[in-house]
C-alpha positions in Angstrom: 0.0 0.0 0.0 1.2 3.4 -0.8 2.5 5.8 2.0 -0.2 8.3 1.2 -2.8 5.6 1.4 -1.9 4.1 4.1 -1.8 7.4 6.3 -5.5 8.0 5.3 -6.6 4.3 6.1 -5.2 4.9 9.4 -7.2 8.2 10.1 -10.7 7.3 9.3 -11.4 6.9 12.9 -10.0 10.4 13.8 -12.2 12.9 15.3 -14.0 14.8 13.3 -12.7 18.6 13.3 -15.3 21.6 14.5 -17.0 22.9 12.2 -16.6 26.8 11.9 -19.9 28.4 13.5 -22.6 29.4 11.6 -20.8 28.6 8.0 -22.2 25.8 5.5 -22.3 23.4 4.6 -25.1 22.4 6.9 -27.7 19.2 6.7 -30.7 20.7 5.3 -28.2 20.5 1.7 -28.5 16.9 2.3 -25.8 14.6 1.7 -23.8 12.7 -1.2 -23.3 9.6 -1.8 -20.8 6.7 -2.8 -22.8 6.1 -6.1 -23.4 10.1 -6.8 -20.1 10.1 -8.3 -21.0 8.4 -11.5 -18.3 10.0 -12.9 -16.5 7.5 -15.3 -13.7 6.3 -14.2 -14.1 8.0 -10.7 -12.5 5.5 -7.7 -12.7 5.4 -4.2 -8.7 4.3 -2.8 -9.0 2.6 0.8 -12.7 3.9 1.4 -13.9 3.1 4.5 -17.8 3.1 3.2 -19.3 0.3 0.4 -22.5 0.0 -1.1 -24.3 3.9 -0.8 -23.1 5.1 2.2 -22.9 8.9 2.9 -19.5 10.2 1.7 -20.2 13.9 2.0 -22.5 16.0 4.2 -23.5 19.0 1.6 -24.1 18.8 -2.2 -22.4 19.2 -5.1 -23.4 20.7 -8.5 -22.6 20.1 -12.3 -24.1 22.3 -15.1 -23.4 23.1 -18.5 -23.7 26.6 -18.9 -22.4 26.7 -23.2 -21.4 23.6 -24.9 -17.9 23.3 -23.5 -18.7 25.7 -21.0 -19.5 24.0 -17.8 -19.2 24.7 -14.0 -18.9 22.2 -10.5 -19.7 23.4 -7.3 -18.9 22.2 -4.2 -20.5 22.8 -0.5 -19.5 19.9 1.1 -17.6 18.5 4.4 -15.8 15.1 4.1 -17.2 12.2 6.1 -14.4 10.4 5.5 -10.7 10.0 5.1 -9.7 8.4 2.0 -7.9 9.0 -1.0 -9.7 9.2 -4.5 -8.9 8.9 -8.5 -10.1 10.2 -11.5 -8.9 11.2 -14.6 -9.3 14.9 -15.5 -10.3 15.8 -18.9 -8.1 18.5 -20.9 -9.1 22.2 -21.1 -8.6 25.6 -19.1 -10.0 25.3 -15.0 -10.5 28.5 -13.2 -11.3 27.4 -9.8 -12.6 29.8 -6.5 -12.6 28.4 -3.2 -15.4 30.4 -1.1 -15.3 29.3 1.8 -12.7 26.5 3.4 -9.8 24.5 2.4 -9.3 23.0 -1.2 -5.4 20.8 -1.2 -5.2 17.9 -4.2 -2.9 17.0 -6.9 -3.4 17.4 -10.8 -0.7 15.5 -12.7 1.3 14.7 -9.3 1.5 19.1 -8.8 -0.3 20.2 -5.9 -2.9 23.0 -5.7 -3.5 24.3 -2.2 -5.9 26.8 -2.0 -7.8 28.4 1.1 -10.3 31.2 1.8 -9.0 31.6 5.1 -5.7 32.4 5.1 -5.8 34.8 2.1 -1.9 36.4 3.8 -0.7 32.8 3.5 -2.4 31.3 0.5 -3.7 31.9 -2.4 -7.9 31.7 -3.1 -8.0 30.6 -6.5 -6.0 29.5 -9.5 -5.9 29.2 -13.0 -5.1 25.8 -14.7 -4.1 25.1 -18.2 -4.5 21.6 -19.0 -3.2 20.7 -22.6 -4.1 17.3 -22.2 -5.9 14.9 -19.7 -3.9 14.7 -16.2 -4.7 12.3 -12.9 -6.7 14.4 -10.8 -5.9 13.1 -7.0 -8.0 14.0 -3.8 -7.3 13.1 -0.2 -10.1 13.3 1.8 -9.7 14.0 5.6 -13.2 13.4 8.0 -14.0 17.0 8.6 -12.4 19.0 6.6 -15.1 20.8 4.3 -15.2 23.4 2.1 -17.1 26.1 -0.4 -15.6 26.2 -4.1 -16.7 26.9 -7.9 -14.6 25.4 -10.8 -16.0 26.7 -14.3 -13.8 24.1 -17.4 -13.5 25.1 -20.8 -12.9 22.2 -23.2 -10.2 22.6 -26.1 -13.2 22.8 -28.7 -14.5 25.5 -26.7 -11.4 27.4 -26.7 -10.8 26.5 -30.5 -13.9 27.8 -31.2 -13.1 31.2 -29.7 -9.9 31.4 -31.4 -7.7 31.1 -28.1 -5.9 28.2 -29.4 -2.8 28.5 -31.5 -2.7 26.7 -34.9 -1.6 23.7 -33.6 -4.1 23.7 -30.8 -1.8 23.9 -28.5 -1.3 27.0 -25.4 2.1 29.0 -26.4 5.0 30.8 -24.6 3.9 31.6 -20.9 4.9 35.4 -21.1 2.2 37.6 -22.1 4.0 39.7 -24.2 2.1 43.1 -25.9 2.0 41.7 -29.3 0.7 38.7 -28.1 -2.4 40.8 -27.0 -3.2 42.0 -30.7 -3.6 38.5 -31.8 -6.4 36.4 -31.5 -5.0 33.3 -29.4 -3.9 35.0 -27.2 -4.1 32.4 -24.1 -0.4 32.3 -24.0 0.5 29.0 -21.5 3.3 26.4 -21.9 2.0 22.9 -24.1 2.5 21.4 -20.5 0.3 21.6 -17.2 0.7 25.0 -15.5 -0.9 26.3 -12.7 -1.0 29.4 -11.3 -2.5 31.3 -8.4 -4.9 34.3 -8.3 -6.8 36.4 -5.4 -10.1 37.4 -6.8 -11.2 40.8 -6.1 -15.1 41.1 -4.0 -16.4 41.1 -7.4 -15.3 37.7 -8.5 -16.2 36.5 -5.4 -19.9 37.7 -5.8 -19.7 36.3 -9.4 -19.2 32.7 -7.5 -21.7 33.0 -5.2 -24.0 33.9 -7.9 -23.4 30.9 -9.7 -23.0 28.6 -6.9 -26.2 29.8 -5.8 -28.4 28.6 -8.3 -30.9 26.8 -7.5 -31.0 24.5 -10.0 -30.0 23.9 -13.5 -32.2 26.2 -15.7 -34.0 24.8 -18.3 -34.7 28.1 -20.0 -32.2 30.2 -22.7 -32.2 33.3 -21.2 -31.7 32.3 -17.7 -28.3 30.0 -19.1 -27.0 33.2 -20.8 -27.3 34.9 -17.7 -25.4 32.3 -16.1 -22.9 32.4 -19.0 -22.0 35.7 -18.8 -20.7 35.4 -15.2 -18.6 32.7 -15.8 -17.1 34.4 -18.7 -16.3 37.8 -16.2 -14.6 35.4 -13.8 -13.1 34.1 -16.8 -12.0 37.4 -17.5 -10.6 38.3 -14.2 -9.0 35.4 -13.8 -6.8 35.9 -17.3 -6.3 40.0 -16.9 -4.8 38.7 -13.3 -2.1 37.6 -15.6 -1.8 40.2 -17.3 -1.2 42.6 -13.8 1.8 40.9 -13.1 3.6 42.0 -16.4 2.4 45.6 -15.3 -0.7 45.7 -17.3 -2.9 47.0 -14.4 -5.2 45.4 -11.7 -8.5 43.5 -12.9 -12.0 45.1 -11.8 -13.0 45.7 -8.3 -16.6 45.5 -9.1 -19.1 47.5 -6.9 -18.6 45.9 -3.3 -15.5 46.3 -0.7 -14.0 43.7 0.9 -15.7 44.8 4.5 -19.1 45.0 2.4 -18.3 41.3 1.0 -17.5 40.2 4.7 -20.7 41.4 5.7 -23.0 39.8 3.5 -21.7 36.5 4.3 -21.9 36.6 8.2 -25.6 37.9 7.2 -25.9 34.4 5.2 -24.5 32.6 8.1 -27.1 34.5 10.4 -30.1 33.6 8.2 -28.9 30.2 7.9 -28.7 29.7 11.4 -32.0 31.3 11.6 -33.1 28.6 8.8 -32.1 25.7 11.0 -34.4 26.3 14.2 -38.0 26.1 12.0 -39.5 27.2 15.7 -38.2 30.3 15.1 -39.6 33.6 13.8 -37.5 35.1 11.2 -36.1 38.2 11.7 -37.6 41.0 9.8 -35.2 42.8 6.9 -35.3 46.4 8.6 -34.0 44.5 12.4 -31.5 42.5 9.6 -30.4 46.5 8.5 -29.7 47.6 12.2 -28.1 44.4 13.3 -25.1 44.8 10.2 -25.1 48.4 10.0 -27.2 48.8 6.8 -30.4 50.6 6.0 -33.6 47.6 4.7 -32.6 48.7 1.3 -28.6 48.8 0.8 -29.1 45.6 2.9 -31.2 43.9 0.2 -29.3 45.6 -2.5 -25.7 44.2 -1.2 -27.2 40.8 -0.7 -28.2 40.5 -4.4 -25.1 42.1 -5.4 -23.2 39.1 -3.8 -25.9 36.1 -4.1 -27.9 37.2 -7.2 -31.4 36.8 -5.3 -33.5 38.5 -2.6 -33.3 37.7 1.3 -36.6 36.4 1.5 -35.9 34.5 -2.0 -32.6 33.0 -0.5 -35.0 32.0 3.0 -37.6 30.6 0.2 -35.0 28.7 -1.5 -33.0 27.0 1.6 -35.9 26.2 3.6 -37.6 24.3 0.5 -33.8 22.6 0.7 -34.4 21.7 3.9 -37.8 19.8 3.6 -36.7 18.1 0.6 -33.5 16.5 2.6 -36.3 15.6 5.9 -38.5 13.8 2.5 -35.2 12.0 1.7 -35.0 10.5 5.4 -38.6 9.9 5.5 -40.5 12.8 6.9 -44.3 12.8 5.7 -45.2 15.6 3.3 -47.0 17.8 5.8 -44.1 17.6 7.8 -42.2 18.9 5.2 -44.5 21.4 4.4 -44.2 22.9 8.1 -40.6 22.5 7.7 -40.4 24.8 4.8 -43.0 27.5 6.2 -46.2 26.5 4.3 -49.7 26.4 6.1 -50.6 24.4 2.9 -49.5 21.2 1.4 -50.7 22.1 -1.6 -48.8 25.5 -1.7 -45.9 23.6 -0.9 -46.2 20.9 -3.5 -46.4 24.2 -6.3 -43.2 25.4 -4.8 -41.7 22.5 -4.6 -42.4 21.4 -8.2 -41.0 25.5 -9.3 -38.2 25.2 -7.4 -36.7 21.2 -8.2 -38.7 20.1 -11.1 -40.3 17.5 -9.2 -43.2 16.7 -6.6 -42.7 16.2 -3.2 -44.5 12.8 -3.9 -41.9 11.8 -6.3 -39.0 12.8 -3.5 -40.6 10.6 -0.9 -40.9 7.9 -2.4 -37.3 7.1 -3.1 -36.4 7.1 0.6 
């Protein structure tokens, strides 16, 4: 058995690490398991669990926002230590971690990335994949964390003329006459990585798309979700471009402090979210308890999560009753659980919100 193996064999009975208070992932986003990674190839090294067990406590998203355009994101908190394989496709990865701790291995070079030691490291990272790479994770029970990863397939990037003749990335330096030409995604024909902070507006950007409720069936609502992968896109390339004296990327509208904010206000409301007993606290208290007037407070929130606070309560709480359906709670339970006096109200929003009945939900557990 291989060193790194056999260490995570041996800690699957270690303690499970505090979570940090308030901060998701949290149960009501249900929980993932063994046979939810039906990704081909995908394999589980010395895992403790068989059959379907629960191998994360969160969820994790995959959506296709262009052809060759898709984005995975992540809220999750390992159940388990254990190492895992898979095979990583080839293509250009920009990938934000949120919230947490992100540390695996593409093609045996390590990306460590964390939200909460931006002195220390790095929050995000660009990575040019000419062709497919081993993609290794090493799960430790406990350890969770928030990220979005948007890929872009060589066709994709063919497609937009970012490619050289050969289809193949060039020289590394980004040199001015390199800017004048059409492939202009100037990395080495080999893997390379490279770190990135994202400013407050990329950061909103990823919450945005990270908090999407589901995948959207309709055009318009894609393109929407399109065009902010393609800013963080941007960002993500001009950050290049700063080093070589080019000049910093976009800000975007909020401050760091402003950021902050609205993210200990989504830990509050989730918190609140959690204890159904409990009345939820009007916007205009929400205003004096962060320092904002009822409307900058709703405006910053949708500036960083796309949607209302009473849409974002809607949204979680309807999260919430469909995870109690998964482990057997009645319909009417769930109902209460998401704030509806009516079962059949809560079927209709159900249905809006997943695409499915409540029925339907139930009767898989």
């Amino acid at each position: 058995m291989k060193p790194g193996i056999a260490h995570a064999a041996s800690s699957v009975h270690s303690p499970v690490r505090p979570r940090p208070a308030g901060k998701r992932p949290w149960k009501a986003l249900g929980m993932v398991r063994r046979l939810d990674f039906n990704i081909p190839g995908y394999r589980f090294e010395s895992a403790p669990v068989g059959g379907n067990e629960p191998v994360l406590e969160g969820r994790m998203r995959m959506m296709q926002l262009q052809p060759g355009m898709s984005m995975h994101g992540t809220e999750v908190m390992d159940l388990h230590s254990m190492v895992s394989r898979v095979n990583l496709t080839a293509g250009l990865r920009v990938v934000i971690v949120l919230a947490g701790e992100v540390d695996v291995r593409i093609g045996g070079q390590r990306v460590h990335l964390c939200a909460d030691s931006p002195t220390t490291l790095a929050r995000a990272a660009i990575i040019s994949m000419p062709e497919d790479a081993l993609f290794e994770r090493q799960w430790q029970r406990g350890r969770w964390e928030r990220k979005l990863a948007l890929h872009l397939t060589p066709n994709w990037l063919r497609h937009n003329g970012w490619l050289n003749e050969q289809g193949q990335f060039s020289d590394p330096v980004w040199p001015l006459e390199a800017a004048r030409r059409p492939t202009c995604l100037n990395f080495p024909d080999t893997l390379y990585i490279q770190t990135w902070q994202p400013s407050p507006h990329a950061l909103a950007l990823a919450e945005q798309l990270l908090c999407q409720p589901e995948d959207p069936t309709d055009e318009l609502n894609r393109l929407r979700l399109a065009s902010r992968a393609l800013e963080l896109l941007y960002e993500a390339l001009a950050s290049l471009r700063t080093d070589a004296g080019r000049g910093p990327a976009t800000q975007g509208n909020l401050r760091p402090r402003d950021q902050d904010r609205m993210l200990r206000l989504r830990s509050f409301i989730d918190t609140e979210i959690q204890q159904p007993a409990t009345q939820p606290t009007r916007i205009e208290e929400l205003g004096r308890r962060f320092g904002l007037s009822a409307s900058a407070l709703q405006r910053q929130f949708r500036s960083v999560f796309g949607t209302s606070v009473n849409e974002y309560r809607r949204a979680m709480r309807l999260h919430q009753a469909r995870t109690g359906l998964e482990q057997g709670i009645s319909i009417s339970q769930a109902a209460d659980l998401a704030g509806y006096t009516s079962a059949a109200n809560f079927a209709t929003a159900f249905r809006r919100h997943f695409g499915t009945s409540p029925k339907c939900i139930r009767s898989r557990s």
